[in-house]
mmCIF file of the C-alpha atoms, coordinates in Angstrom:
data_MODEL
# 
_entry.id   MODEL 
# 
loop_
_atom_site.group_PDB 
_atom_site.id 
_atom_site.type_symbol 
_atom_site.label_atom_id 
_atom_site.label_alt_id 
_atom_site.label_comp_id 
_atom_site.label_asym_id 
_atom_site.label_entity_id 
_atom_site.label_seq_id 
_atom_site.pdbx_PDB_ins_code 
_atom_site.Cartn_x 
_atom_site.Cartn_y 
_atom_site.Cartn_z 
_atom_site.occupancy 
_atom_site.B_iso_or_equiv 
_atom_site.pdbx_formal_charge 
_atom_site.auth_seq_id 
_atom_site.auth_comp_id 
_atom_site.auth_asym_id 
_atom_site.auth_atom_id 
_atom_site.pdbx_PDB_model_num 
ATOM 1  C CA . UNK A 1 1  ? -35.201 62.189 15.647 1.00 0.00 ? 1  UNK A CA 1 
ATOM 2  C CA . UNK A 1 2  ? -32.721 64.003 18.129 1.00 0.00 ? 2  UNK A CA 1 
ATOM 3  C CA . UNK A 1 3  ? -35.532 65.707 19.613 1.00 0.00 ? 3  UNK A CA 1 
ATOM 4  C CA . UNK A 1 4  ? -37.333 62.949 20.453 1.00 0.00 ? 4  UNK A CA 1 
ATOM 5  C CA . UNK A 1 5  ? -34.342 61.300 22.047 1.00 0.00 ? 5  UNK A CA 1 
ATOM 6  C CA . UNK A 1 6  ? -33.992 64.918 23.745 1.00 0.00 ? 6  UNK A CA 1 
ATOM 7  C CA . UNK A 1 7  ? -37.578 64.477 25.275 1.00 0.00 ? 7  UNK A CA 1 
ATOM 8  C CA . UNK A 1 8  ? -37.457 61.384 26.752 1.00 0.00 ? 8  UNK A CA 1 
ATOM 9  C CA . UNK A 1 9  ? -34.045 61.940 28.094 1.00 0.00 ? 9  UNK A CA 1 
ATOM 10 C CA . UNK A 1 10 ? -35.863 64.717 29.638 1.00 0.00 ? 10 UNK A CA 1 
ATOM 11 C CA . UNK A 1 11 ? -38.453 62.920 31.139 1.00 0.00 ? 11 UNK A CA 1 
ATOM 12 C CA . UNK A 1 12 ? -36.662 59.544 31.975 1.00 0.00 ? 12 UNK A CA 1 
ATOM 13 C CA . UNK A 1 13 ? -33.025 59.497 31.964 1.00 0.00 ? 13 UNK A CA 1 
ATOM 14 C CA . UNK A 1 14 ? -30.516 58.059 29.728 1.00 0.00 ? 14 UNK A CA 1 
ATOM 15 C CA . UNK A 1 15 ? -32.040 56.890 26.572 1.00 0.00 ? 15 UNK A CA 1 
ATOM 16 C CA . UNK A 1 16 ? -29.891 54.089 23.948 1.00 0.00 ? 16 UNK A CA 1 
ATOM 17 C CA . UNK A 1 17 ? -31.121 53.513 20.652 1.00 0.00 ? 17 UNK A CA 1 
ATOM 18 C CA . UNK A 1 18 ? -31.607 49.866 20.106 1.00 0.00 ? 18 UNK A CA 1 
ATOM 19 C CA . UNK A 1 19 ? -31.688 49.261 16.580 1.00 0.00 ? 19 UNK A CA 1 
ATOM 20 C CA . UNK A 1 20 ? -32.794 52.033 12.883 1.00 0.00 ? 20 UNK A CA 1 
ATOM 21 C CA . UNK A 1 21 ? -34.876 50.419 10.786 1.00 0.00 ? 21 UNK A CA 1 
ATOM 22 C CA . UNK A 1 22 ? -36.502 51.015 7.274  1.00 0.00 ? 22 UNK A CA 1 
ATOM 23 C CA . UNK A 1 23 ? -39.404 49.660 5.254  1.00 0.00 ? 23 UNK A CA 1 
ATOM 24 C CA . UNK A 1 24 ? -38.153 48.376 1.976  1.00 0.00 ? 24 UNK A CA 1 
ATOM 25 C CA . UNK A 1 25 ? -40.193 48.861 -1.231 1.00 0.00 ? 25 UNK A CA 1 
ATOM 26 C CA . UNK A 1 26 ? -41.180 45.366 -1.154 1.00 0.00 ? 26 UNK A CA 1 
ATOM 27 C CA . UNK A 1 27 ? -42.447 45.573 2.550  1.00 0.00 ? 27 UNK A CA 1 
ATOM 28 C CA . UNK A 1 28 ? -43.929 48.688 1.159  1.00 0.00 ? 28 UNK A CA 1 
ATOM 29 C CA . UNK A 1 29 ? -45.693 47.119 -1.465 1.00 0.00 ? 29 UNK A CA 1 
ATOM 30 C CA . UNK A 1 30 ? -47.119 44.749 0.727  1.00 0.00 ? 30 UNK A CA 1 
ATOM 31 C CA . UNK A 1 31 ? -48.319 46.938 3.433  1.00 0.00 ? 31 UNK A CA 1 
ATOM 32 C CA . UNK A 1 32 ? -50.270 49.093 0.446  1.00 0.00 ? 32 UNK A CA 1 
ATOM 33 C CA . UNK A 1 33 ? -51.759 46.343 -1.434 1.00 0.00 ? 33 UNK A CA 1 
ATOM 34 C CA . UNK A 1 34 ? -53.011 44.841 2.481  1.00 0.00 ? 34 UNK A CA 1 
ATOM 35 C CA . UNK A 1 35 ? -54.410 48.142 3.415  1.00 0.00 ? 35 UNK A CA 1 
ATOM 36 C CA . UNK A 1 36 ? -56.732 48.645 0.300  1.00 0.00 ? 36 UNK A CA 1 
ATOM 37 C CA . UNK A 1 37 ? -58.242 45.019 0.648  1.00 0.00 ? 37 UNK A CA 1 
ATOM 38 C CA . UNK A 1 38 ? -58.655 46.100 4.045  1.00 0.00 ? 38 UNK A CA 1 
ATOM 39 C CA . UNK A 1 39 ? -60.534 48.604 2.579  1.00 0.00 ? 39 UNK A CA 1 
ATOM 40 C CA . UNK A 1 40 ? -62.277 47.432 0.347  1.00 0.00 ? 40 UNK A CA 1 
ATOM 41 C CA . UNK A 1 41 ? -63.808 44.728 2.392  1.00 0.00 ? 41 UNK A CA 1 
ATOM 42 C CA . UNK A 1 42 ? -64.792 47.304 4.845  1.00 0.00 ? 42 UNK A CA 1 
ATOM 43 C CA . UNK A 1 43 ? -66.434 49.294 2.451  1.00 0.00 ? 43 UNK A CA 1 
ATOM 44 C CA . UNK A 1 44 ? -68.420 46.081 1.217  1.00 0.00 ? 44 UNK A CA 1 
ATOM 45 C CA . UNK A 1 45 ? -69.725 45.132 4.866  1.00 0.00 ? 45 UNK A CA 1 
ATOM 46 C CA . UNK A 1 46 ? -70.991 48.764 4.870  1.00 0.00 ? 46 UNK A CA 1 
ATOM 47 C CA . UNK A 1 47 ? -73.186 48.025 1.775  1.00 0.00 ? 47 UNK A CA 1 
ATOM 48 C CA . UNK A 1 48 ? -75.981 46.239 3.470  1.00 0.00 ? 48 UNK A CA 1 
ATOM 49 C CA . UNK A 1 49 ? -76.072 48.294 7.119  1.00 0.00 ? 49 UNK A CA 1 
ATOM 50 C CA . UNK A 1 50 ? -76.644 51.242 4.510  1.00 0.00 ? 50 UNK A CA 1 
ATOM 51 C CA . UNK A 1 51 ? -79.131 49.973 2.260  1.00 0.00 ? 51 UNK A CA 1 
ATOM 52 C CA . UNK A 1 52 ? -81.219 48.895 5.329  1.00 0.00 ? 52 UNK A CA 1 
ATOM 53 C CA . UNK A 1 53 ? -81.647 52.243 7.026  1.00 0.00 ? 53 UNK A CA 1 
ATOM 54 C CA . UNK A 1 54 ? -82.906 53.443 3.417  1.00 0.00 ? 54 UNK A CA 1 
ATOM 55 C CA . UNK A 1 55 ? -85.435 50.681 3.406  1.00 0.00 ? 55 UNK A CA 1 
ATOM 56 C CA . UNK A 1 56 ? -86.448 51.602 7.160  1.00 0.00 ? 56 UNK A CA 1 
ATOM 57 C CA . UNK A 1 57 ? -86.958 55.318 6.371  1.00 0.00 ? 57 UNK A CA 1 
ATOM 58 C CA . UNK A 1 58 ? -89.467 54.700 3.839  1.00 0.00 ? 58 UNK A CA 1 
# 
């Protein structure tokens, strides 16, 4: 993390860290189980865009 802070002192002066913050495993959780339904329901409005170029090719 220092030599980020490093960088942009670098590039634009005086840098203050506001705040440190951490994901708890409960935030954690949540973010998992939210991405794989995001997943999943992008995989399901695939199905039917792929299934049509196969009937278009025949």
């Amino acid at each position: 993390m220092a030599r980020i802070e490093t960088a942009i002192e670098a590039k634009a002066g005086e840098v203050t860290k506001q705040r440190d913050e951490l994901i708890g495993p409960s935030l954690g959780e949540e973010l998992r189980r939210d991405a794989l339904i995001a997943l999943g329901v992008a995989l399901v409005a695939q199905l039917p865009t792929r299934s049509c170029r196969r009937c278009r090719a025949r």
